[in-house]
C-alpha positions in Angstrom: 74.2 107.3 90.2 76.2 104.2 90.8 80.0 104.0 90.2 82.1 101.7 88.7 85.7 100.7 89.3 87.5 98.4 86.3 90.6 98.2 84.6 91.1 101.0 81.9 91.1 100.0 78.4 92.5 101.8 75.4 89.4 103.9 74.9 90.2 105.5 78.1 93.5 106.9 77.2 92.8 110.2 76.5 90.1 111.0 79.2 92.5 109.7 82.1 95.4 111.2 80.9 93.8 114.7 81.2 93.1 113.6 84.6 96.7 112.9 85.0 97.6 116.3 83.3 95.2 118.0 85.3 97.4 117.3 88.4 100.8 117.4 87.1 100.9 113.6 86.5 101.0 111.7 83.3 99.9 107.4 82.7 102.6 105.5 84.3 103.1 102.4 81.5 100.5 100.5 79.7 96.4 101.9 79.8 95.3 98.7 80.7 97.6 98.7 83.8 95.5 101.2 85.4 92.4 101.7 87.5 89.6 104.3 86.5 86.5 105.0 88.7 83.7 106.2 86.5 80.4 107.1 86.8 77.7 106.4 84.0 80.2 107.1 80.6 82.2 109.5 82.5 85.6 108.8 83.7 86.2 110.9 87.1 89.5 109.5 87.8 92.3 106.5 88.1 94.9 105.4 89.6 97.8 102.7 89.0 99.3 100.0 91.6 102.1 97.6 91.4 102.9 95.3 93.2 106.8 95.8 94.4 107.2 92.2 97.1 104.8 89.5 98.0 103.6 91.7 100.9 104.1 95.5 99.5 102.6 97.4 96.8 103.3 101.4 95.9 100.1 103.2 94.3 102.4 104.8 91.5 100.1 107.8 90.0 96.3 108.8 91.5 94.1 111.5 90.5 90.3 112.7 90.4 89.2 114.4 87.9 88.7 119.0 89.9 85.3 118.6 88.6 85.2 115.5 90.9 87.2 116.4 93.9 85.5 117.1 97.6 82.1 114.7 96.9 83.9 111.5 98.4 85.1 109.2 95.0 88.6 109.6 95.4 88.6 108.6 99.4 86.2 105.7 97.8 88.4 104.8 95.2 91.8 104.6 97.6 89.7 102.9 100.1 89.1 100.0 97.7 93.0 99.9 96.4 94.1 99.7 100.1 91.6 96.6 100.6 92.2 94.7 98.1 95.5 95.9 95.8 96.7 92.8 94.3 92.8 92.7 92.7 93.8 96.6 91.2 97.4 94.8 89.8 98.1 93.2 86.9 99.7 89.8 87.1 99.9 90.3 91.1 99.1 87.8 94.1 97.6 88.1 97.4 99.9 88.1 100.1 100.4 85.1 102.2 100.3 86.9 105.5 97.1 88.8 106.6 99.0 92.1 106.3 100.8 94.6 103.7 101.7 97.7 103.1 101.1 99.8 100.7 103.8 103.3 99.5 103.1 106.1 97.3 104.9 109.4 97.1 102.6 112.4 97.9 102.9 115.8 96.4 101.9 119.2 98.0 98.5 119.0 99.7 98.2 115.6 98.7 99.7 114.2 101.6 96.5 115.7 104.3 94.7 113.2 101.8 96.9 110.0 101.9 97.0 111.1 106.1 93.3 110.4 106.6 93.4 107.0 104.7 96.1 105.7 107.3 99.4 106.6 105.2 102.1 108.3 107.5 105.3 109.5 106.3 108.1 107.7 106.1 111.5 107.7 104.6 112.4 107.7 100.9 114.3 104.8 101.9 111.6 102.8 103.2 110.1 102.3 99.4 110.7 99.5 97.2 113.1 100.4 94.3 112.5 102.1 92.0 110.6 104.6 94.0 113.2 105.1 96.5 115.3 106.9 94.4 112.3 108.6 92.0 112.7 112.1 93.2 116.6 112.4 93.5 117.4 113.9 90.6 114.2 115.6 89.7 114.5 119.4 89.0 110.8 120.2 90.3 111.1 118.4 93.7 111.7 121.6 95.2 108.5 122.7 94.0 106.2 119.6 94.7 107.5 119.1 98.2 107.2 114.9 97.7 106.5 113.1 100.5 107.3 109.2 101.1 104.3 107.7 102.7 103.6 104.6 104.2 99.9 102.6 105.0 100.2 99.3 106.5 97.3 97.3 105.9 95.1 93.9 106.7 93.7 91.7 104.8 90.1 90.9 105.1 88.9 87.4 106.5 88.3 85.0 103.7 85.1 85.2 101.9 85.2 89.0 102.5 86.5 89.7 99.6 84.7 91.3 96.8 85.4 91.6 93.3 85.9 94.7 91.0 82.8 96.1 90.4 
């Protein structure tokens, strides 16, 4: 069955939050600023990127749904947000120069995950502010073992490109 990757919308709310919830995580500002990957009527996951500079974005919150995990959506869905992010952003622009970088912060295991998609660790320093700072006074860091990551990216030739779909 086909997939499709759009923009949430406030119907989706509930279904990606559990998501979220599901892995410790919770929506990270408006619904509509996020991504969902669904197949058919069923949301199996989402994500949400912002972009921090003209040539970085950080991929704030990602999950798929346990039901979901292992069959290849979630390495499908990051692939796609690494491509293209400023098309997964709201109110964001393609980079002038043919590369960028994308940061997240991994937790636990996640970080194997982010590793084969070309993120490597980095320092906490190396993200964009806010993000730099996000796990400095949390009480569960110990817990979570957060990991600052770092994929540097190119963008495709011109005409390349495609849209959401």
């Amino acid at each position: 069955m086909p997939y499709e990757i759009r923009f949430a919308d406030s119907t989706d709310v509930e279904v990606l939050q559990g998501i979220f919830l599901e892995s410790d995580m919770d929506l990270a500002g408006e619904i509509e600023e996020h991504i969902v990957i669904s197949r058919g009527d069923s949301i199996i996951g989402g994500g949400m990127l912002t972009q921090t500079d003209q040539d970085l974005f950080h991929l704030i919150v990602f999950a798929i749904s346990e039901h979901e995990r292992t069959h290849g959506l979630g390495r499908l869905l990051l692939e796609r947000l690494l491509q293209q992010p400023w098309a997964f952003c709201r109110d964001a622009s393609m980079p002038e120069c043919s590369s960028y970088r994308v940061t997240t912060v991994a937790k636990g295991k996640s970080a194997g995950f982010y590793g084969k998609l070309g993120f490597v660790p980095c320092d906490f320093s190396d993200l964009a502010a806010p993000f730099a700072g996000q796990c400095d006074d949390c009480p569960e860091a110990a817990d979570c073992y957060p990991v600052a990551m770092n994929c540097n990216c190119s963008r495709m030739p011109s005409g390349s490109e495609g849209a959401l779909s």
